[in-house]
C-alpha positions as CSV (number, residue, x, y, z in Angstrom):
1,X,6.2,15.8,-10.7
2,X,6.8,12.7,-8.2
3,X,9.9,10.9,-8.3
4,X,9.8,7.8,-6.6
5,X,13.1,5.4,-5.6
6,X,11.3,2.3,-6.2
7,X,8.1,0.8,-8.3
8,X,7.3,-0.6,-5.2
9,X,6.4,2.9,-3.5
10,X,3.3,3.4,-6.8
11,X,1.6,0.4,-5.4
12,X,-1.5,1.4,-3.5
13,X,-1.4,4.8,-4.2
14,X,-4.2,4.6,-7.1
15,X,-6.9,7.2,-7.6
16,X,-10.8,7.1,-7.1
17,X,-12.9,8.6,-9.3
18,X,-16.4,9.7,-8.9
19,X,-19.1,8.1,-10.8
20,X,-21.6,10.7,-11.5
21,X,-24.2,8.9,-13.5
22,X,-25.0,6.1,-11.4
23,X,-27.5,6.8,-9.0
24,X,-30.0,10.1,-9.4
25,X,-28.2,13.4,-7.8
26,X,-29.0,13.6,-4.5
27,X,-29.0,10.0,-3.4
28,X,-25.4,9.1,-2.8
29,X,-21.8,9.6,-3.5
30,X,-20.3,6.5,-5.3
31,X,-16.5,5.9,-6.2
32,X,-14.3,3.8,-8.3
33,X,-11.0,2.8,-6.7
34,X,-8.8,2.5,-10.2
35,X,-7.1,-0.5,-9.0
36,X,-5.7,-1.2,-12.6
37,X,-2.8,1.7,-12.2
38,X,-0.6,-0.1,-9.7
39,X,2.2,-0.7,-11.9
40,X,1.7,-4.7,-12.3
41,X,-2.1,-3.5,-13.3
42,X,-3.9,-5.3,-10.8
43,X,-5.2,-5.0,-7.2
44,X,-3.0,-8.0,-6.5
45,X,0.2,-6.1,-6.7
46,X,-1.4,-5.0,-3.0
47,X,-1.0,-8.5,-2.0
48,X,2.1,-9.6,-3.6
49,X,4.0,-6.5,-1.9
50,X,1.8,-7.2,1.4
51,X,3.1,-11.2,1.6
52,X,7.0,-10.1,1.1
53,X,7.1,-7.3,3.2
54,X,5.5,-9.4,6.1
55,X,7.7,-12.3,5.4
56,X,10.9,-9.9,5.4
57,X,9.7,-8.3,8.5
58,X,9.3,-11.8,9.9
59,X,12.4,-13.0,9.3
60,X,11.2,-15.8,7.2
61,X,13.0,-14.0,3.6
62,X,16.5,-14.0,3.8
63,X,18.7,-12.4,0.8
64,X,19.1,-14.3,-1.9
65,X,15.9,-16.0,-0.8
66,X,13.4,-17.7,-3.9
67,X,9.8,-16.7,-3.9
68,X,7.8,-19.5,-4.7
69,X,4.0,-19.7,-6.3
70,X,1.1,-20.9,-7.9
71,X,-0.8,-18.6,-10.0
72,X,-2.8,-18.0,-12.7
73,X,-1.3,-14.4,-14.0
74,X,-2.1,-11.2,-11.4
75,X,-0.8,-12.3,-8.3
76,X,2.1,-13.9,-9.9
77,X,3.1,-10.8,-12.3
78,X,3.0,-8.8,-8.7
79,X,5.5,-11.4,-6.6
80,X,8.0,-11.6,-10.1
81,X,8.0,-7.6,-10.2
82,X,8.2,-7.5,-6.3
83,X,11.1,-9.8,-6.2
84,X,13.1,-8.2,-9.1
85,X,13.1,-5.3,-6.6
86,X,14.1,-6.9,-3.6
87,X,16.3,-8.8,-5.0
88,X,14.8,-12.6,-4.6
89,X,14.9,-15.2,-7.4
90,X,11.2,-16.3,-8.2
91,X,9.9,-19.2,-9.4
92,X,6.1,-19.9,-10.1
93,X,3.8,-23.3,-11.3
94,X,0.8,-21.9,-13.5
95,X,-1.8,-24.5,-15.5
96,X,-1.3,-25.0,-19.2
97,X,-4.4,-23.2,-20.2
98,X,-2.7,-19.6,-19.2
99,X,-1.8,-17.8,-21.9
100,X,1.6,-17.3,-22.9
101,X,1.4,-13.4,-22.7
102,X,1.1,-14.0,-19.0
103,X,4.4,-16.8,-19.2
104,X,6.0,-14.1,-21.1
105,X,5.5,-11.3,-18.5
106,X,6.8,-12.9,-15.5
107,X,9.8,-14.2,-17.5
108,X,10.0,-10.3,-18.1
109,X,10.9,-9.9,-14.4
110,X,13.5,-12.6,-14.6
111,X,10.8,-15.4,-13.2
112,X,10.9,-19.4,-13.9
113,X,7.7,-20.8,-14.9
114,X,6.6,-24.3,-14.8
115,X,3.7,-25.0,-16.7
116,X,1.8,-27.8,-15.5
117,X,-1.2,-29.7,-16.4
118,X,-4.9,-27.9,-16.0
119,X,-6.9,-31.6,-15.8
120,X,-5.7,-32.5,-12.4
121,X,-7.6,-32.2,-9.2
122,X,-6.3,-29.2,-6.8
123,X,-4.5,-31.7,-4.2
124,X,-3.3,-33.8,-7.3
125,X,1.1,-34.0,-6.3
126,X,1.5,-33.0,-10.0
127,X,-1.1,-30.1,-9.6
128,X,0.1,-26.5,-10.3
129,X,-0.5,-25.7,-6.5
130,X,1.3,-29.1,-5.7
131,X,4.1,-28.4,-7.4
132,X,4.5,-25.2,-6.1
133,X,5.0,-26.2,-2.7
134,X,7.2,-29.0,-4.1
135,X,9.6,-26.6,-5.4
136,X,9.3,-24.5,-2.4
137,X,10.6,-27.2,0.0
138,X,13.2,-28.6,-2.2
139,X,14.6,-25.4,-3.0
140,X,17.4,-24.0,-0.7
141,X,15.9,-20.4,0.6
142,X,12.7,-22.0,-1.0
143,X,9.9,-19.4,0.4
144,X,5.9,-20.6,-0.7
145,X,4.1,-17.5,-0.5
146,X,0.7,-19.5,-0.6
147,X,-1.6,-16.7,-2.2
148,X,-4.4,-18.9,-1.0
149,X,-4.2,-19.3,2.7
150,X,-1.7,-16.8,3.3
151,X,-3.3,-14.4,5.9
């Protein structure tokens, strides 16, 4: 049995498995990359781990820091479980059409949520993405991860 120090250290680490019946025998090998076992259930858990460690190894997250973002569930739930580890305060703008499963599982990881209105335009100021980066700048240690552009 593994024994890990952190639920950080299962991301990634997810197994493939072959797919026998998909092509006839002979004519390739094909595998499945089961994404959905990283412990926030989602490839994006990748991402969210990717964008904080880069930022911590930049300098730009500081302790005590707040990880702000706009998302519509994965990425999110991936950033709120991240940041419960490393010990950042997280904050995230979703539109009202998201369930309220998803609301209730990044309040699990101690997250705000702001839910915001689905009818406006992306570059609307009262936009989910909007006021993301709105909360981002006016919060002290404010940190926008911007899932979007974030490369």
């Amino acid at each position: 049995m593994n024994v890990y120090d952190s639920v950080l250290e299962l991301i990634g680490n997810t197994p493939l498995v072959r797919l026998n019946k998909i092509v006839k025998p002979g004519m390739a090998t094909i595998y499945a990359k089961l994404e959905n076992l990283n412990p926030g259930g989602s490839v994006k858990d990748r991402m969210a781990w990717n964008m904080v460690r880069h930022a911590e190894q930049a300098g730009l997250l500081k302790p005590g820091a707040t990880l702000v973002e706009s998302t519509s569930g994965n990425t999110g739930l991936g950033l709120a479980m991240t940041a419960a580890v490393r010990g950042y305060r997280a904050i995230f703008t979703m539109p009202d059409k998201m369930s309220q499963e998803k609301i209730d599982m990044l309040k699990a990881y101690g997250a705000d949520v702001i839910v915001t209105r689905t009818d406006l335009p992306h570059d609307h100021p009262d936009s989910y993405v909007e006021v993301a980066k709105r909360v981002a700048r006016e919060t002290p240690g404010g940190f926008y991860t911007d899932q979007y552009y974030n490369m």
